[in-house]
C-alpha positions as CSV (number, residue, x, y, z in Angstrom):
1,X,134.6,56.8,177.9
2,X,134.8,56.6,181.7
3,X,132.8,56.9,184.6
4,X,132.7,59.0,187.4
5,X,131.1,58.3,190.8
6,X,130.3,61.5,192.5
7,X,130.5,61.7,196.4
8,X,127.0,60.4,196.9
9,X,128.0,57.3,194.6
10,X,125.6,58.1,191.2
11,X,127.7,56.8,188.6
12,X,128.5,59.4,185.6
13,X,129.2,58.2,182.1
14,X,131.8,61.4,180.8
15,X,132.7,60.7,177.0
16,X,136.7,62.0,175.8
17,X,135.8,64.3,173.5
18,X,139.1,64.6,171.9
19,X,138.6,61.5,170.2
20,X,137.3,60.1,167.0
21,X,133.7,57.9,167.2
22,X,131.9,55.9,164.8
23,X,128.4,55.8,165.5
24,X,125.4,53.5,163.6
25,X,121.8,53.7,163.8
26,X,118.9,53.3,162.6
27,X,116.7,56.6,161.2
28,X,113.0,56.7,161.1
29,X,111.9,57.3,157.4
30,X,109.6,60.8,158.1
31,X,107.0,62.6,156.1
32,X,107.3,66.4,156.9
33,X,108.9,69.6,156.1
34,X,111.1,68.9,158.2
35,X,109.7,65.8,160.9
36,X,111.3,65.1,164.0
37,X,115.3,64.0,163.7
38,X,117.0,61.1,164.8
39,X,119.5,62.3,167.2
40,X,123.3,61.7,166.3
41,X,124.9,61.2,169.7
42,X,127.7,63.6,170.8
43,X,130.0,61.2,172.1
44,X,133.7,63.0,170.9
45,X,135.1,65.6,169.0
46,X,134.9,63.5,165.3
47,X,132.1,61.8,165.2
48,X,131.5,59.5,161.6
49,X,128.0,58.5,161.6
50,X,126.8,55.4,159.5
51,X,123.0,56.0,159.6
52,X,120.6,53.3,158.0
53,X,117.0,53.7,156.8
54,X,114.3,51.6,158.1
55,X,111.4,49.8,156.3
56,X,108.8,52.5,156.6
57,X,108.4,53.6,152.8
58,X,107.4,57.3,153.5
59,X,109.4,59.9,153.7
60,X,112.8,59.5,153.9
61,X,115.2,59.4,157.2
62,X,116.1,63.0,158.9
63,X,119.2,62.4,161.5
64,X,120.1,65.8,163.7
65,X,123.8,66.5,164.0
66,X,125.1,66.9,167.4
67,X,123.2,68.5,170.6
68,X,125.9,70.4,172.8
69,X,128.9,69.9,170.0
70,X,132.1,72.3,171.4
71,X,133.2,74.8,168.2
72,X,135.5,72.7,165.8
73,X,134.2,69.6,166.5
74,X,133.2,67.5,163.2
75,X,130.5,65.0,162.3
76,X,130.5,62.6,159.3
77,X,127.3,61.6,157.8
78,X,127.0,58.2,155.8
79,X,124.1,56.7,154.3
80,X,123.9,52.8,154.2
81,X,124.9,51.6,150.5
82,X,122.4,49.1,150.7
83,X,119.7,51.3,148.7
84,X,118.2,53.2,151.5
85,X,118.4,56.2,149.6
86,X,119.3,60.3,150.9
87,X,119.6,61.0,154.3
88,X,118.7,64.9,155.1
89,X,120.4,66.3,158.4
90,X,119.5,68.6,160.4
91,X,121.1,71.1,163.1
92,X,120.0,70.5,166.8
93,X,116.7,72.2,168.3
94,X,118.7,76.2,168.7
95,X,121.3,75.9,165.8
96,X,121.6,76.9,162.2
97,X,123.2,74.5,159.2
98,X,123.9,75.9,156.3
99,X,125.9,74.4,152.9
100,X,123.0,71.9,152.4
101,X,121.2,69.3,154.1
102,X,121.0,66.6,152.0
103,X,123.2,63.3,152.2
104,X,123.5,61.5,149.4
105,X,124.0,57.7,149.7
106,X,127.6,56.6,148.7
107,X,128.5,59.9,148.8
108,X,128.3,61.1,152.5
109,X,128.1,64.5,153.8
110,X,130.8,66.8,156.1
111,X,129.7,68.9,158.7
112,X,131.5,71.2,160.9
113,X,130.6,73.1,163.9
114,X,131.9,76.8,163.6
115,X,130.4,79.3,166.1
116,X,128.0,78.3,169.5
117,X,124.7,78.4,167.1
118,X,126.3,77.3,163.5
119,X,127.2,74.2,161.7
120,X,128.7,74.6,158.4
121,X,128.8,71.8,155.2
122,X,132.5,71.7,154.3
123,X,132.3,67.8,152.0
């Protein structure tokens, strides 16, 4: 990560995307077909994300993979071991996953992002 301060002196975060990130949160447990998702941040080209649940008991937490992810770029998706249960992802607001949603805790999920509009389950 760096920043960049453009002539007039606003300062601009600008992320390396080549790189590998590991990113944890905390997801909102949602009722819904599907609710709103947690955003995962796009912050570099692998991204491993170790998502927790919180204490709301209903529904279960929904975490959106990347907004503005460049072709080939990968995101990990890891449920907290500490009982929280699945995690379902979802593709960004404009974009298409398919291979399944769910993430199963222990287990973790794959996701890779293979045409301007399509993620793809590959783990």
């Amino acid at each position: 990560m760096t920043t960049i301060i453009d002539p007039l002196g606003t300062p601009t975060i600008v992320f390396n995307r080549g790189g590998t990130a590991l990113v944890s949160f905390t997801a909102v447990r949602q009722a819904g077909s599907p609710p709103p998702a947690d955003p995962i941040p796009n912050v570099a080209g692998h991204i491993i994300a170790y998502i927790e649940a919180d204490n709301n008991v209903i529904g279960q937490p929904w975490v959106a993979l990347p907004a503005g992810a460049d072709i080939g770029d990968i995101c990990e998706v890891y449920a907290n071991s500490s009982g929280d249960g699945d995690i379902s992802a979802v593709a960004p607001s404009g974009e298409t996953l398919e291979g399944g949603s769910t993430v199963s805790q222990n287990v973790g999920g794959y996701f890779r992002k293979i045409t301007d509009t399509l993620w793809k389950r590959t783990g």
